[in-house]
C-alpha positions as CSV (number, residue, x, y, z in Angstrom):
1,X,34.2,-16.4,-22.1
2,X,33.8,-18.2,-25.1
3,X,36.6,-20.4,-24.1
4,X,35.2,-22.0,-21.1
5,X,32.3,-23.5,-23.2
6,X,32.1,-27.3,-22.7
7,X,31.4,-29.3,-26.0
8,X,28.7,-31.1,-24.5
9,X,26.8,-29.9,-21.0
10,X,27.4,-32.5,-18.5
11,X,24.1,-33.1,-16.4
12,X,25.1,-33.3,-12.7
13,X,24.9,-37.0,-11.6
14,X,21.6,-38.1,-10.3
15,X,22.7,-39.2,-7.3
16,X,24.3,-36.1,-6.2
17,X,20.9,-34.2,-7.4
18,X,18.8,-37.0,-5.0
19,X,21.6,-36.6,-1.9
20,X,21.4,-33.0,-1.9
21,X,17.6,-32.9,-2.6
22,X,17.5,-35.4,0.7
23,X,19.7,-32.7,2.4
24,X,17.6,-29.6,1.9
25,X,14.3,-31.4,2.1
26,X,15.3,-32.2,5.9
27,X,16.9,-28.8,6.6
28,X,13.9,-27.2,5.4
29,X,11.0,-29.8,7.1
30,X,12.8,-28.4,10.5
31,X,13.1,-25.1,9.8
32,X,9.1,-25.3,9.9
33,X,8.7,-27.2,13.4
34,X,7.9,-25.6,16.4
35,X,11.1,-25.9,17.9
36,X,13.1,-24.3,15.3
37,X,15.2,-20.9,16.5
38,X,17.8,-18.8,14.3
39,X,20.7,-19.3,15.9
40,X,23.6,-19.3,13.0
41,X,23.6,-16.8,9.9
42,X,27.3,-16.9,6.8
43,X,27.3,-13.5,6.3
44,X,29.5,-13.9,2.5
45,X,31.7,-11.2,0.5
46,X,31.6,-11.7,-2.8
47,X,34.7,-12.2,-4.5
48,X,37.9,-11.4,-2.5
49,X,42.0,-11.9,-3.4
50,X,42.6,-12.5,-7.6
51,X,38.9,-12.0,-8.2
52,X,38.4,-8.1,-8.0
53,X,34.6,-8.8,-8.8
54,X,32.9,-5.6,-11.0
55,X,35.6,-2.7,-11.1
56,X,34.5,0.7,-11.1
57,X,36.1,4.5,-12.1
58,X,37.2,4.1,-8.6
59,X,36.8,0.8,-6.0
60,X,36.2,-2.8,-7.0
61,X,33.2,-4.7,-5.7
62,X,35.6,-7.0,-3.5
63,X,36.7,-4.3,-1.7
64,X,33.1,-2.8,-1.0
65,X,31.2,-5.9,-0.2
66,X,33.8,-6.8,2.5
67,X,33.1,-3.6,4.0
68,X,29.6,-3.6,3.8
69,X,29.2,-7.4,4.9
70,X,31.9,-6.8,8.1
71,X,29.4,-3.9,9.1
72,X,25.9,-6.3,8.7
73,X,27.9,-9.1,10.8
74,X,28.8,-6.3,13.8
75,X,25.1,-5.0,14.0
76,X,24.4,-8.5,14.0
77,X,26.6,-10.0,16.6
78,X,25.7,-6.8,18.8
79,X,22.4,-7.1,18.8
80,X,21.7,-10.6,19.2
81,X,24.7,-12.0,21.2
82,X,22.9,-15.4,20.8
83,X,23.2,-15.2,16.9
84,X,26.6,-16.7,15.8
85,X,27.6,-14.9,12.8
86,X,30.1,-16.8,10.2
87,X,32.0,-15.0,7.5
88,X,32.9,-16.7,4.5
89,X,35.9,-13.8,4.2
90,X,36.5,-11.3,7.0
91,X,39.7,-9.9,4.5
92,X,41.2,-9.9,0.6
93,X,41.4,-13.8,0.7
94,X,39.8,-15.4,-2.7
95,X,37.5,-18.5,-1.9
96,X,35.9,-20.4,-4.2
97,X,32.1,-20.3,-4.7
98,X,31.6,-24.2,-3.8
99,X,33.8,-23.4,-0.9
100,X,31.4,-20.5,0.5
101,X,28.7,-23.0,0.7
102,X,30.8,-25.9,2.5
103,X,31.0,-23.2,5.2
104,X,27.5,-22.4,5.4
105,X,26.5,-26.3,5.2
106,X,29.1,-27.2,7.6
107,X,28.1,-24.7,9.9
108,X,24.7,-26.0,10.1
109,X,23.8,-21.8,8.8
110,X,20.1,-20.8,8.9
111,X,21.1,-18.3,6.7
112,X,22.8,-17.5,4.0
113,X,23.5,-13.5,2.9
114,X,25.7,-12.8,-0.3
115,X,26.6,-9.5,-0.1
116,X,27.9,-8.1,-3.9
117,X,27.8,-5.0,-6.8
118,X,26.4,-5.0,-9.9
119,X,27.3,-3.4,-13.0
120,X,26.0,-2.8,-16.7
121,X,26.9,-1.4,-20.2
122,X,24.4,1.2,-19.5
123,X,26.1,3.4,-17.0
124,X,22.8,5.3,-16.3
125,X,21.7,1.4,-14.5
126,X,21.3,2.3,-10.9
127,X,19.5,0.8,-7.6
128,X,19.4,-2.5,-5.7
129,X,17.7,-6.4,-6.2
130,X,17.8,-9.4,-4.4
131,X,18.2,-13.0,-5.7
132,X,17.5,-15.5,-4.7
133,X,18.2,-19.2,-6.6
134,X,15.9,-20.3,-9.3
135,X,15.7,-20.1,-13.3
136,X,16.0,-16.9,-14.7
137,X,13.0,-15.0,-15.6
138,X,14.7,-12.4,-18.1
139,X,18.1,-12.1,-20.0
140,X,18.6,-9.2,-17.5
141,X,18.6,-11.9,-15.0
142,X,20.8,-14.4,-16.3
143,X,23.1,-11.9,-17.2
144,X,24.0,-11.1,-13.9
145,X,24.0,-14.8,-12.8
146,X,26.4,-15.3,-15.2
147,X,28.6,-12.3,-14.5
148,X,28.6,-13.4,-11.0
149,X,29.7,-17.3,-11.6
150,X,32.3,-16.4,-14.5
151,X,34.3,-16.1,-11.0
152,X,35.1,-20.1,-11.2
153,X,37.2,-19.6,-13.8
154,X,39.5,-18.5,-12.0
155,X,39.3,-21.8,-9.8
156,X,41.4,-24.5,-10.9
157,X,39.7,-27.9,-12.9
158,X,36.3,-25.9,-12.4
159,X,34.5,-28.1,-14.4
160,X,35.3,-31.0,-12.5
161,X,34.2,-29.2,-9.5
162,X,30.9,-28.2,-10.4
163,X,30.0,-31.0,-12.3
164,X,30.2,-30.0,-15.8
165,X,28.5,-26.7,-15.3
166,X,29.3,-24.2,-17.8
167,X,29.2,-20.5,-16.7
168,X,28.6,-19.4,-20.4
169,X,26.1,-21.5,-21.3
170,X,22.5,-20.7,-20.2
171,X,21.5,-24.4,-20.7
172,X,23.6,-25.1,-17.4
173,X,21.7,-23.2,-15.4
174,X,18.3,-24.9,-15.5
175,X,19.0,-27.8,-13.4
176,X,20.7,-25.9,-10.6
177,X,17.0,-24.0,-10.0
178,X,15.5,-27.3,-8.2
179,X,17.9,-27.7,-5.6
180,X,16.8,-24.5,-3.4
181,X,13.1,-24.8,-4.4
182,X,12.8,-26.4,-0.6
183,X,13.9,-22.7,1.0
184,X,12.2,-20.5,-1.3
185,X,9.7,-19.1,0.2
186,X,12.0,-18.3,3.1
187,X,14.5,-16.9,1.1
188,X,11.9,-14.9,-0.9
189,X,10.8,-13.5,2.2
190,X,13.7,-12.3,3.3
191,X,14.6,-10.8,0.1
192,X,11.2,-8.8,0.6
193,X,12.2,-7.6,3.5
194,X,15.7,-6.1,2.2
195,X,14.2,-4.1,-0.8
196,X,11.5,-2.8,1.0
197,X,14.1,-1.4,4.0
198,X,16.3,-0.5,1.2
199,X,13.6,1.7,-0.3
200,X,11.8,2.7,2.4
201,X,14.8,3.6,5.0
202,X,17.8,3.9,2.7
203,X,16.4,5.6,0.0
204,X,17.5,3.4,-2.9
205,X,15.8,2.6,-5.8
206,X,14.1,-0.8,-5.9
207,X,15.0,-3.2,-8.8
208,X,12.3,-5.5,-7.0
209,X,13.4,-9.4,-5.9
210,X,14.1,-11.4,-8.7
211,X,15.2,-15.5,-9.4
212,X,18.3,-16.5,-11.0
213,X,20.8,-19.2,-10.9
214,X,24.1,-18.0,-9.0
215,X,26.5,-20.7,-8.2
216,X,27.5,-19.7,-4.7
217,X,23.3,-20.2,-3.6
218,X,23.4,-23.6,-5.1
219,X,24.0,-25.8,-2.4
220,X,23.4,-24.5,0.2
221,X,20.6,-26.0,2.6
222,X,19.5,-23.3,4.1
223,X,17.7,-19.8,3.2
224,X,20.1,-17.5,1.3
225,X,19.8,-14.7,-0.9
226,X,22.4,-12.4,-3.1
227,X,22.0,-9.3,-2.9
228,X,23.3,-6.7,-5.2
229,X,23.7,-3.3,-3.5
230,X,24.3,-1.0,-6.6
231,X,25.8,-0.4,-9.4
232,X,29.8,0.4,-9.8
233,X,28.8,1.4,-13.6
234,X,27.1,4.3,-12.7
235,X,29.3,6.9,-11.3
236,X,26.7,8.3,-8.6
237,X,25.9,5.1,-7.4
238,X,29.5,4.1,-7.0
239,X,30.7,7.6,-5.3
240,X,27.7,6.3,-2.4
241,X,28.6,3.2,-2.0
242,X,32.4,4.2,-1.7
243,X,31.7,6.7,1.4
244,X,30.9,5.4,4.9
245,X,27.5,7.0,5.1
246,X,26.4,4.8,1.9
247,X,27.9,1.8,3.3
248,X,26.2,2.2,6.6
249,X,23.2,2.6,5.1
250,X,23.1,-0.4,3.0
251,X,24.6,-2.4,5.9
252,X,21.7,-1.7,8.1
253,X,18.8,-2.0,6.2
254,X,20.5,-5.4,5.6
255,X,20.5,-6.1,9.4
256,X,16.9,-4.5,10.0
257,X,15.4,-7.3,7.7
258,X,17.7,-9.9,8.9
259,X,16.2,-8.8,12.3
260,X,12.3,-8.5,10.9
261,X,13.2,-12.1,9.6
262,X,14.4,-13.7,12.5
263,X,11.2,-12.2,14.8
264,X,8.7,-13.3,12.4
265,X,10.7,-17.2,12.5
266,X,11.3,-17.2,16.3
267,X,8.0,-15.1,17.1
268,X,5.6,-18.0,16.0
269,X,8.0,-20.6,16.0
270,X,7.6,-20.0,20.3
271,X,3.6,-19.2,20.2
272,X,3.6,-22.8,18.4
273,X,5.2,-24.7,21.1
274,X,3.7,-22.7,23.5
275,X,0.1,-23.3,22.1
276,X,0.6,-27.4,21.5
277,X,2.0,-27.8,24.8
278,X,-0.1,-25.7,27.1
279,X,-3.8,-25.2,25.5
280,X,-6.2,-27.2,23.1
281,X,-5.8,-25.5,20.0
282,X,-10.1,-24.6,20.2
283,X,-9.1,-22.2,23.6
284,X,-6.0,-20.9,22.6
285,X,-7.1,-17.8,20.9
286,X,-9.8,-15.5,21.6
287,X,-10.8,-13.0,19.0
288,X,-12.3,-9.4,19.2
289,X,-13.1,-7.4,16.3
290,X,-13.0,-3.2,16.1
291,X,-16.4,-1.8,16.4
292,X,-15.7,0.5,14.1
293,X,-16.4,-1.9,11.1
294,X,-17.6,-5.5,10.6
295,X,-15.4,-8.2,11.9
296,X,-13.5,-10.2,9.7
297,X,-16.0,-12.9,8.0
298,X,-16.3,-16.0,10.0
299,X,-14.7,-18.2,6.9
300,X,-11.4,-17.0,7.8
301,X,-12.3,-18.9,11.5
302,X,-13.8,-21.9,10.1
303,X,-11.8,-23.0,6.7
304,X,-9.1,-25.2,6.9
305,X,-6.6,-23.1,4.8
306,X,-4.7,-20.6,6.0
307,X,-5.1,-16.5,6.5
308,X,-2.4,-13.7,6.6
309,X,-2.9,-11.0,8.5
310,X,-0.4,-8.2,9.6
311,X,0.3,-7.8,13.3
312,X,1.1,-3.9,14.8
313,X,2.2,-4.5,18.3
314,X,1.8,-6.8,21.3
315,X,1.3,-6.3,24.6
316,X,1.2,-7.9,28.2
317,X,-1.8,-6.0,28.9
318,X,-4.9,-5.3,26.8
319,X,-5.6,-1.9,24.4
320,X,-8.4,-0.5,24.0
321,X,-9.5,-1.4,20.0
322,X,-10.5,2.9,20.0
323,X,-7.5,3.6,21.3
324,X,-5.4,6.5,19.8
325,X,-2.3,3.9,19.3
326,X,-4.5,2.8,16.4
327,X,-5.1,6.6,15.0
328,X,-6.3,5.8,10.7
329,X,-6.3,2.1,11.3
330,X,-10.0,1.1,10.0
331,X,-9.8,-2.5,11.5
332,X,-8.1,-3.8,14.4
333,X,-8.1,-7.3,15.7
334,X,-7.2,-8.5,19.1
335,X,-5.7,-12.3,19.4
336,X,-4.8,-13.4,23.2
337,X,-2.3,-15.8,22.9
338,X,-1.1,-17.7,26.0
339,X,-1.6,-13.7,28.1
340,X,-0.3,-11.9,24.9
341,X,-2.4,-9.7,23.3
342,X,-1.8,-9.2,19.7
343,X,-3.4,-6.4,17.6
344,X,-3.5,-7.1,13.6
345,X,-5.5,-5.9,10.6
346,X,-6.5,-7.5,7.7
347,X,-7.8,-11.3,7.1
348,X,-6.4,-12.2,3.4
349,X,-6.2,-15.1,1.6
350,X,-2.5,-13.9,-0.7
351,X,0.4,-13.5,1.0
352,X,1.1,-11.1,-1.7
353,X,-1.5,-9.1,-0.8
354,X,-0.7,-9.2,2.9
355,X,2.9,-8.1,1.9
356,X,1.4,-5.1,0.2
357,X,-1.0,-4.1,3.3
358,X,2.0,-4.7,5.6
359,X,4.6,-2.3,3.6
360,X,1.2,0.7,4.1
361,X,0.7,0.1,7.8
362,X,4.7,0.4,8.5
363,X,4.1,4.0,7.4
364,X,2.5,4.3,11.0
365,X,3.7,1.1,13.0
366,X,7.0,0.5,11.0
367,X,7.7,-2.9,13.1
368,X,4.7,-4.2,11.8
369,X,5.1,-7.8,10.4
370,X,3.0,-10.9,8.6
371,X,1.4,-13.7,10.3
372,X,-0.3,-16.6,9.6
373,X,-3.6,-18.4,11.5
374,X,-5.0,-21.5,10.4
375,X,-8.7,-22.0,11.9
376,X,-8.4,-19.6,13.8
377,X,-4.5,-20.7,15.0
378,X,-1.0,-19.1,14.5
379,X,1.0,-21.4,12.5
380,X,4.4,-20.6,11.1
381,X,5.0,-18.6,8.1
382,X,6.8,-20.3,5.9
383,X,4.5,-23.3,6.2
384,X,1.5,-21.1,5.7
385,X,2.7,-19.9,2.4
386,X,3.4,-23.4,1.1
387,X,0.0,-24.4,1.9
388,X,-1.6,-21.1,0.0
389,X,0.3,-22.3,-2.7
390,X,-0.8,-25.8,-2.7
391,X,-4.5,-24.5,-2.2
392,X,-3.9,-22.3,-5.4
C-alpha cells in the first residue's frame, strides 16, 4: 500500500467542494418538504469482477454481497411496486467506486445502500456496523474505510480521478467528511434502523453505527449508508453468511429498515401536506392524554422547539386509551390528524432518547416508529432533528 502514497496530498479543488456542496444542499432541502416521496433507492455490491473484496477460508465478499444485495432489491421491488430499485451490479462486473455514485446521482437515488464484509487480524472479530460518511472516530474505523477504498487501486490513473486522494493516507480522508454532512441525519437514521433489526430479528451481534470516510459514499447526494454484514475472518461468521438462511436473514432485516425508513419519510411527509393545505395548523390536532398518569406537560404544546415521541398504531377509528391493545404501556397519547387517530408515548426533547424508548416499545408493538411535533404539530423528521441540534 505503501506505494500508492502521493508525495504531497492534493486538496480537492474548491470549486468542485462548492458545486457538490450546492448539489447535496438542494437534494437534501427537498428531501425535507412536504411533497417529498421515496420513489428511487441504488441498491450497491461491493466490489465485483478483478476486485474479490475480503477473501475468506471459503467465499469472497464480492460473491456474497451480490447475493445478499440481489435478495434486498427483490423484497424491495415486491413490496413496493412503486419503488424503482437500481443496482450498481446485478453480476461479477468490477465498477469503479466513483462510478457507483454517477449511478445513484444520475438516477436522481433517494437512497443509497452499500452492501459489503468485513474482516480483521483477529479472527475471533464477529458481528455487523453500519457507516455512514464522516471522519473517523477510531483507528478501528479508519481501518476499515481504508480497506474498503484500497479497491481504486485497481482503477486506472486513480489519483486523477479522485482528486489527489490517497487511500493510505489518513490525512485524505478529512476533507471528504463535509460533503455528506447535508444527509446525515437521514443516513444515521437509517443506519439505526438496520442494527437494531439486525440484533433484534437476525440475531447478530451489534457493532453499533459508526462514521468513517468510504469513497463510494462520497458523492453521492442522497442518504446512503455501508453496511458491513460480518466478518469473513471469523470462520462462524463466514459459514452463516455463506448459507441461504444467513443470507436471507441479513437481506431482510435490510429491507425491514429500508421499509421502517421509507414510512417514517412518506408517513409525515403526506400528514404535512395534508395539514398546510386543508387545516390551520392551531385545529389540526387534538390531543388526549391516558388517565392513567399525568399528561405530557404543557411545554411540549407551547415551545417552539421540537418533541419526539414514538407512535404504536393508527387507526381510522378511535381506541379506547384503557384499552387492552395498550396492555404495560403507562402513557398513551391520542393525536387526530386529518380523521387519523394516532396513539404515541413519550414527549422527549433527545431524539436519542426517543430512539432508545422506541427500540423498548417494539418489544410489544414492533412497527412502532419516531415522530416529531412542533407546537403541538407533526413536522418531518429529519428536519426535527436538525433543529434539536441547532437548539443544543
Amino acid at each position: 500500500m505503501e506505494g500508492l502514497r502521493l508525495k504531497h496530498f492534493l486538496p480537492i479543488p474548491l470549486l468542485v467542494v462548492l458545486s457538490l456542496l450546492l448539489a447535496v444542499g438542494e437534494k437534501a432541502l427537498s428531501q425535507t418538504s412536504s411533497s417529498y416521496q421515496l420513489t428511487r433507492v441504488v441498491v450497491d455490491a461491493g466490489h465485483g469482477g478483478k476486485d474479490p473484496g475480503t477473501v475468506g477460508r471459503v467465499s469472497k465478499e464480492k460473491d456474497i454481497a451480490l447475493s445478499i444485495a440481489l435478495k434486498v432489491g427483490s423484497y424491495i421491488e415486491k413490496n413496493f411496486p412503486e419503488v424503482k430499485v437500481i443496482y450498481t451490479r446485478n453480476d461479477d462486473t468490477f465498477i469503479p467506486l466513483d462510478e457507483r455514485s454517477r449511478i445513484a446521482n444520475e438516477a436522481k437515488a433517494d437512497l443509497f445502500i452499500s452492501i459489503h464484509c468485513n474482516s480483521a487480524p483477529n479472527r475471533t472479530s464477529f458481528g455487523t456496523e453500519t457507516y455512514v460518511m464522516g471522519l473517523h472516530r477510531s483507528a478501528d474505523n479508519l481501518d476499515v474505510a481504508m480497506r474498503e477504498n484500497a479497491v481504486i487501486s485497481y482503477e486506472d490513473d486513480y489519483s486523477t480521478r479522485y482528486e489527489g486522494y490517497d487511500p493510505s493516507s489518513s490525512e485524505s480522508y478529512i476533507i471528504f467528511s463535509m460533503l455528506q454532512n447535508a444527509f446525515l441525519d437521514q443516513s444515521l437514521s437509517l443506519a439505526n434502523l438496520i442494527q437494531t433489526d439486525f440484533r433484534d430479528r437476525a440475531s447478530r451481534k451489534d457493532r453499533g453505527v459508526k462514521q468513517a470516510g468510504f469513497l463510494v459514499l462520497w458523492k453521492t447526494s442522497m442518504p446512503s449508508v455501508l453496511v458491513e454484514v460480518g466478518y469473513l475472518s471469523n470462520a462462524s461468521e463466514e459459514k452463516y453468511l455463506n448459507s441461504q438462511e444467513g443470507q436471507d436473514y441479513i437481506a431482510s432485516s435490510i429491507y425491514r429498515a429500508f421499509k421502517e425508513y421509507k414510512k417514517n419519510v412518506d408517513s409525515y411527509s403526506n400528514q404535512l401536506a395534508q395539514i398546510q393545505l386543508t387545516k390551520p395548523a392551531d385545529s389540526s390536532v387534538e390531543q388526549k392524554g391516558n388517565t392513567q398518569v399525568q399528561p405530557p406537560s404543557s411545554t411540549s404544546q407551547s415551545h417552539d422547539f421540537p418533541i419526539f415521541k414514538v407512535q404504536l398504531m393508527a387507526s381510522n377509528k378511535p381506541i379506547p386509551l384503557d384499552s387492552p391493545n395498550f396492555q404495560n404501556i403507562k402513557t398513551v397519547e391520542e393525536l387526530i390528524i386529518n380523521d387519523s387517530y394516532k396513539y404515541c408515548v413519550g414527549s422527549l426533547s433527545s431524539y436519542d432518547e426517543a430512539l432508545k424508548l422506541c427500540r423498548e416499545v417494539r418489544k410489544q408493538f414492533p412497527d412502532a416508529f419516531v415522530i416529531a411535533t412542533k407546537n403541538g404539530v407533526p413536522v418531518a423528521l429529519q428536519q426535527a432533528i436538525k433543529d434539536n441540534k441547532t437548539k443544543n
